[in-house]
C-alpha positions as CSV (number, residue, x, y, z in Angstrom):
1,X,-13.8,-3.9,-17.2
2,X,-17.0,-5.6,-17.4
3,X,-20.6,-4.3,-16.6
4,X,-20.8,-6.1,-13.6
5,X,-17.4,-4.9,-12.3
6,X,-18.8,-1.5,-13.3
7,X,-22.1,-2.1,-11.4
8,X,-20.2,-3.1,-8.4
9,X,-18.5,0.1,-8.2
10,X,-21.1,2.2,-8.6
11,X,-23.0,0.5,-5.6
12,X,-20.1,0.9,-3.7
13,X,-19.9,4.5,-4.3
14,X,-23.4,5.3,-3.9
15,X,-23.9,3.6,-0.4
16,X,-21.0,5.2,1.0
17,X,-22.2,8.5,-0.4
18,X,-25.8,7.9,1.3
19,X,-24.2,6.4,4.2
20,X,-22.1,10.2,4.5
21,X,-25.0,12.2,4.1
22,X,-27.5,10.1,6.5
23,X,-24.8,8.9,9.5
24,X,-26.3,5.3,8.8
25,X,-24.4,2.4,7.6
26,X,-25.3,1.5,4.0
27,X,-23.5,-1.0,2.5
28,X,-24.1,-2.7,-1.2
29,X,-21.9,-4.9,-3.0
30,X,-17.9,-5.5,-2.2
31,X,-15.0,-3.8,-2.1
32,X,-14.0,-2.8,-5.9
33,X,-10.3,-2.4,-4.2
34,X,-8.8,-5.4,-2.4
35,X,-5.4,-4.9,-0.4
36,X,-3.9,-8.4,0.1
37,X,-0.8,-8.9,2.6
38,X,1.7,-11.4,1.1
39,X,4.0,-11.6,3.5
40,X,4.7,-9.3,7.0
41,X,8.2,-9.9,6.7
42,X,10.7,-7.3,5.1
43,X,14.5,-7.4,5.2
44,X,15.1,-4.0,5.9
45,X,15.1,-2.2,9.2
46,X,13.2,1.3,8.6
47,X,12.7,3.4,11.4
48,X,9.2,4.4,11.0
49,X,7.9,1.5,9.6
50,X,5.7,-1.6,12.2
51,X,7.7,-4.2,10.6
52,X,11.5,-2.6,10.6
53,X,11.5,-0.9,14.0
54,X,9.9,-3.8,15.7
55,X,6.4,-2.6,17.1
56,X,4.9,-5.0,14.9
57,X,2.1,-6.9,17.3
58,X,0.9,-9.2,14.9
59,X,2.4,-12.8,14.1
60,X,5.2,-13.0,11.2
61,X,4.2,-15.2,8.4
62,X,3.5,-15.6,4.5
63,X,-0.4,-16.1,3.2
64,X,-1.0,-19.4,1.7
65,X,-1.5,-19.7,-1.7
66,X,-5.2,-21.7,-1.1
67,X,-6.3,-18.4,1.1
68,X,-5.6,-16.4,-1.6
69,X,-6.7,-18.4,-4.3
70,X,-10.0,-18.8,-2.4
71,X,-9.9,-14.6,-1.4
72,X,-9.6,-14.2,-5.6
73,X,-12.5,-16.7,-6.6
74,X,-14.7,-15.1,-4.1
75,X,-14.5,-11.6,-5.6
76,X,-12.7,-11.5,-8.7
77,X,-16.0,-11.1,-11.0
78,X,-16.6,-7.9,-9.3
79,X,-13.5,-6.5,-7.7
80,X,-11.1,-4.4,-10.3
81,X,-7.8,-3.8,-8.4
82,X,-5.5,-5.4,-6.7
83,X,-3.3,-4.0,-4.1
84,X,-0.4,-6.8,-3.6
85,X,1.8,-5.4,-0.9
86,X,1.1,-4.3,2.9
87,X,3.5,-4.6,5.5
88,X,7.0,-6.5,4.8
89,X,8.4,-7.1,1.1
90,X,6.3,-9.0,-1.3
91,X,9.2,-10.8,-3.2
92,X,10.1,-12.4,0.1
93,X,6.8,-14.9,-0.2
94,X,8.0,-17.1,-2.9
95,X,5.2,-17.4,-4.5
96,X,4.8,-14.1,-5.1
97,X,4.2,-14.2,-9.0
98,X,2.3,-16.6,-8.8
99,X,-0.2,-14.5,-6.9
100,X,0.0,-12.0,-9.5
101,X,-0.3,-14.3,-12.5
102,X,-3.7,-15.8,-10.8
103,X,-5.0,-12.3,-10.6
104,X,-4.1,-11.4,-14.0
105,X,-5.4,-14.6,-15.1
106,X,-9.1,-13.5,-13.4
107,X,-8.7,-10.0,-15.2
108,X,-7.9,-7.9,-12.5
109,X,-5.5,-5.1,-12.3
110,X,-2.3,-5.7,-10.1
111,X,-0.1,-3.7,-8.8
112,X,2.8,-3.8,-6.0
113,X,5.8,-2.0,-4.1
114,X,9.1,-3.4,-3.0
115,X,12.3,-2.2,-2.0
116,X,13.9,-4.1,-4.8
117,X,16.7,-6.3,-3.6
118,X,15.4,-9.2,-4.9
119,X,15.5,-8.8,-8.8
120,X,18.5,-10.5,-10.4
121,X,18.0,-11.2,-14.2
122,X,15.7,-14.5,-13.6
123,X,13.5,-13.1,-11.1
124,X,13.0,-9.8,-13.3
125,X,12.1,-11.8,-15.9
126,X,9.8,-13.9,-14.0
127,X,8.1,-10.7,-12.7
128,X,7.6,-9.5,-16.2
129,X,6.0,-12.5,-17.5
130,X,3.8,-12.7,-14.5
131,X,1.3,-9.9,-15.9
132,X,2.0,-7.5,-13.0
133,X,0.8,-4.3,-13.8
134,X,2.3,-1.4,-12.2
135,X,5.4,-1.7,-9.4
136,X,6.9,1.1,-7.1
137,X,10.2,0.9,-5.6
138,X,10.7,2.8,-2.8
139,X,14.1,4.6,-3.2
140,X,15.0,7.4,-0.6
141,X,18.2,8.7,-1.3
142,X,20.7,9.7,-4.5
143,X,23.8,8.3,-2.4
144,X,24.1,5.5,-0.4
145,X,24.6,7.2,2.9
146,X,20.9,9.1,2.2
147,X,19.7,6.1,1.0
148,X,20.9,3.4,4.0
149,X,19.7,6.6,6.7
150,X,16.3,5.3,6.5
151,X,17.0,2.3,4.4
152,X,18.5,0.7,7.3
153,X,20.3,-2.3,6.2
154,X,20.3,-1.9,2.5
155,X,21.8,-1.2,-0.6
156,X,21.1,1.6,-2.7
157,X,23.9,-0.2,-5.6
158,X,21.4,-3.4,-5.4
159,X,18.3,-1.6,-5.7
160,X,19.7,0.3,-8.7
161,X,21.1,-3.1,-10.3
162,X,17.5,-4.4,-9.7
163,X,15.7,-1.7,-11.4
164,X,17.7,-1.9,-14.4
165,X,17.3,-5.3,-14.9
166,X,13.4,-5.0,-14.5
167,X,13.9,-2.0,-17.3
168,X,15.7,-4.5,-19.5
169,X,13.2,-7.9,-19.0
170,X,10.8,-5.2,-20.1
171,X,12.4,-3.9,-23.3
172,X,14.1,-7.8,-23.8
173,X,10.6,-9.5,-23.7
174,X,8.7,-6.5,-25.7
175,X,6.0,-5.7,-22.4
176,X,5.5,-2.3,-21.1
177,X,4.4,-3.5,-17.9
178,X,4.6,-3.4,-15.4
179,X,5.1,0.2,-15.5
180,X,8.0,1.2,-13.3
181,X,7.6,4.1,-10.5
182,X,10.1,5.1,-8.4
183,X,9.3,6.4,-5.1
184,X,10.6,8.7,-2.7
185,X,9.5,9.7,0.2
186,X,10.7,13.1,1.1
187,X,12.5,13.8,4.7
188,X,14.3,15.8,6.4
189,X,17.9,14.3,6.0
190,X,17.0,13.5,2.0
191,X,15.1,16.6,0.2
192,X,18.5,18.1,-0.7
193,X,18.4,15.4,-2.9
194,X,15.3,15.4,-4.7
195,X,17.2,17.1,-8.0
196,X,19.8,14.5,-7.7
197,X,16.8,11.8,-7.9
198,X,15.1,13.1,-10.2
199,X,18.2,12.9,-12.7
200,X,18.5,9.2,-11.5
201,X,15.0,8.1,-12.2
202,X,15.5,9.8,-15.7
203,X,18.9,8.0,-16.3
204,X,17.1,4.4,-15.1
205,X,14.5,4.2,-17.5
206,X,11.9,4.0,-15.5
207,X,8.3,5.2,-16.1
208,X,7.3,7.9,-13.8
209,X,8.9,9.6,-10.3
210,X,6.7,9.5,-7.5
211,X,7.7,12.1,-4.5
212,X,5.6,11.2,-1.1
213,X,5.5,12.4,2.0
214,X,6.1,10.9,4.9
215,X,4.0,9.4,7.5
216,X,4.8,9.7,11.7
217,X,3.2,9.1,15.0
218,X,4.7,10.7,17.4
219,X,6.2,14.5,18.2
220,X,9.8,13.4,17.8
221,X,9.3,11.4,15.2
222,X,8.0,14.5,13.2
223,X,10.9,16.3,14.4
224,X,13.4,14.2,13.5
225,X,11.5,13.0,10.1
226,X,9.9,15.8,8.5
227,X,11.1,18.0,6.0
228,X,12.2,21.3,6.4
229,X,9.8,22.3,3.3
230,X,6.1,22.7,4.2
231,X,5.0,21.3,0.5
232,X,6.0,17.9,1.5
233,X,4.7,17.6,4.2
234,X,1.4,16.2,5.6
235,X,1.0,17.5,8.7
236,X,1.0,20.7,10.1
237,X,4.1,21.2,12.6
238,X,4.2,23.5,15.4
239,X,6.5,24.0,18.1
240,X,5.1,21.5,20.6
241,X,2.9,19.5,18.6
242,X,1.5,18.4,15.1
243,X,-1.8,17.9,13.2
244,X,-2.6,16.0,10.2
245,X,-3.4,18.4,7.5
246,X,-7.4,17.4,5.4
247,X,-9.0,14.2,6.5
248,X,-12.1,15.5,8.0
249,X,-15.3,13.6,7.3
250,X,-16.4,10.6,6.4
251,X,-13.6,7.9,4.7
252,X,-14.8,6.0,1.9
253,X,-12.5,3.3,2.5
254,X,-14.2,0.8,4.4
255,X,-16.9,1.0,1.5
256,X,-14.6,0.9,-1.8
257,X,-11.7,-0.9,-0.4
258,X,-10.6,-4.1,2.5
259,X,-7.6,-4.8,3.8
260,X,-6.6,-9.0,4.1
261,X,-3.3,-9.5,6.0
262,X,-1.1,-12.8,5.2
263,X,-2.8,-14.9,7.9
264,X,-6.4,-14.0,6.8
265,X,-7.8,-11.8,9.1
266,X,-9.6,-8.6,7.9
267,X,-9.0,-5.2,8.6
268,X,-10.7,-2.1,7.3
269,X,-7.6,-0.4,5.5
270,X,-3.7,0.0,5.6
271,X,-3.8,2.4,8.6
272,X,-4.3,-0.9,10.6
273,X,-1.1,-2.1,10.3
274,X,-1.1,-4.3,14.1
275,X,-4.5,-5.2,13.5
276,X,-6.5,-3.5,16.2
277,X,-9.7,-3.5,14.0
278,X,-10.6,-7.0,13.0
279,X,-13.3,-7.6,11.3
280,X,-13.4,-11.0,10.3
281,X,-10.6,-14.1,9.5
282,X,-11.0,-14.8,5.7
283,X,-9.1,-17.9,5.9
284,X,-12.4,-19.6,8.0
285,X,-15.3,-17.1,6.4
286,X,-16.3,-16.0,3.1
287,X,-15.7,-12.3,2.4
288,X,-19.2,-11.4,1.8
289,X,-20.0,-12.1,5.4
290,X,-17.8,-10.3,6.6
291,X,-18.3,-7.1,4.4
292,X,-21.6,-7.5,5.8
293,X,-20.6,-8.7,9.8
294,X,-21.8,-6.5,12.6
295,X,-17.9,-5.7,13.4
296,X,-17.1,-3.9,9.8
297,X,-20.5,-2.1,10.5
298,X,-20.0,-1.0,13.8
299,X,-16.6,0.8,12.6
300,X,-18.1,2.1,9.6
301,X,-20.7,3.4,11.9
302,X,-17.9,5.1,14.4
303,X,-16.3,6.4,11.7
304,X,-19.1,8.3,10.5
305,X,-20.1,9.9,13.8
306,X,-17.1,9.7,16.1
307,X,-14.4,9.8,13.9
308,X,-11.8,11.3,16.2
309,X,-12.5,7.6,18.4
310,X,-10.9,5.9,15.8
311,X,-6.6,6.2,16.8
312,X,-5.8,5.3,13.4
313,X,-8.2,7.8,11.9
314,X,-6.6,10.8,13.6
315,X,-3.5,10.3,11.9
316,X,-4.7,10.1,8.3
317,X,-5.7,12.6,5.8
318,X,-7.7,10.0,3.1
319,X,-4.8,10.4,0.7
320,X,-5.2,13.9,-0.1
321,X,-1.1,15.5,-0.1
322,X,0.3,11.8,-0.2
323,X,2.0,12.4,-3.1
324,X,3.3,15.6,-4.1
325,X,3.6,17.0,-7.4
């Protein structure tokens, strides 16, 4: 932390606050929070996920490392965390540590998610030695047939292989990061194993369980997905429709935090996953303008009287149940 990274936080913070409590859009410094897109491609099939069940609108691709580099520059003296993963798996851009490592080497805090089929014993190491700070790997299921329900097109044996062997680069090369969570997101077809998973994140090594609930958009969907206990989940389920539970009033995520996908255009936060609310192309702009441009205020100002307008917006609760404790 530094005292300009603190004073850009704190401006942040108080213009959304004022901008809440006057309807008006007030908007001083940059996002402290920056969620960059490596890479839109993922090679696993999940069912309620843009990229695995194919309603994915935008373009495949991987960001280049010079629109990164330049995204980093531009807001790395007051920006403080680093989101590295959106849509699709991060370790399939192959350059992926070396977007971390650039980061790191700007002092910001980095963090990522991946499904973990990627780390053999080199590229654990590699990941290690890149500075990352924190990892989750998303695993849904004790057995494999849990696991490849969802998991569609994976293996549960690989992931595990892959999470011991980033356990080991840790203890082999003396780090404790990045710290290692394991996520699972809690369904209907899984929750019977949630015991089960706990004993297995115990028995890996790893540094803390995560259990999350998971997200839908339509009825069936949250028929078919959600679990059968109401503490996991986010929405309230009746018998012919369901409501997001919390999420009323104004977000502070298009204040403390932006969204960059792989090809550079700008988005308010992760809810955007096709892109319907661009705000600006980062690859042909600098980021200040477009924290500033009339289309990031003119949602920010939507979003403060009309929230209900927003389709994206009706569907999220501003984190509050994500995880579960």
């Amino acid at each position: 932390m530094t005292w300009l990274r603190v004073w850009n936080a704190a401006q942040a913070l108080v213009s959304f606050l004022l901008s809440a409590i006057t309807k008006k859009t007030i908007v001083w410094g940059v996002p402290p929070i920056l969620t960059i897109e490596p890479t839109n491609v993922c090679n696993l099939r999940c069912p309620l996920c843009v990229t695995g069940n194919g309603t994915m609108e935008r373009a495949y691709g991987r960001m280049e490392l010079q629109t990164y580099k330049r995204l980093i520059d531009a807001l790395a003296s007051r920006a403080i965390y680093v989101v590295l993963f959106h849509q699709g798996e991060p370790y399939l851009h192959r350059q992926f540590n070396e977007f971390v490592a650039y980061a790191k080497q700007r002092g910001l805090y980095v963090t990522t998610s991946s499904n973990a089929h990627y780390f053999d014993e080199p590229t654990a190491e590699a990941t290690v030695r890149s500075g990352l700070d924190t990892i989750i790997i998303s695993v849904d299921g004790a057995t494999p047939e849990t696991y490849s329900r969802y998991r569609v097109g994976g293996a549960l044996e690989k992931v595990l292989a892959g999470t011991r062997n980033l356990v080991a680069a840790k203890k082999r090369l003396q780090r404790q990061t990045p710290y290692i969570y394991l996520q699972f997101i809690v369904m209907q077809h899984n929750e019977h194993e949630l015991a089960a998973m706990e004993k297995l994140a115990a028995e890996l090594g790893v540094d803390r369980f995560l259990k999350k609930t998971v997200q839908v958009e339509t009825f069936a969907e949250a028929q078919e997905w959600l679990p059968a206990a109401e503490s996991f989940r986010r929405y309230q389920l009746t018998e012919s429709d369901f409501t997001v539970k919390g999420g009323k009033g104004a977000c502070p995520r298009p204040w403390l935090t932006t969204l960059v996908n792989w090809d550079g255009s700008v988005v308010p936060c992760c809810f955007d996953k096709n892109g319907h609310h661009l705000t600006g192309d980062a690859k042909t702009a600098d980021f200040t303008e477009i924290w500033q441009s009339e289309n990031y205020a003119h949602f920010r100002h939507t979003l403060l009287n009309n929230r209900e307008t927003i389709d994206m917006c009706r569907n999220c609760n501003q984190g509050i149940g994500l995880f579960v404790s």
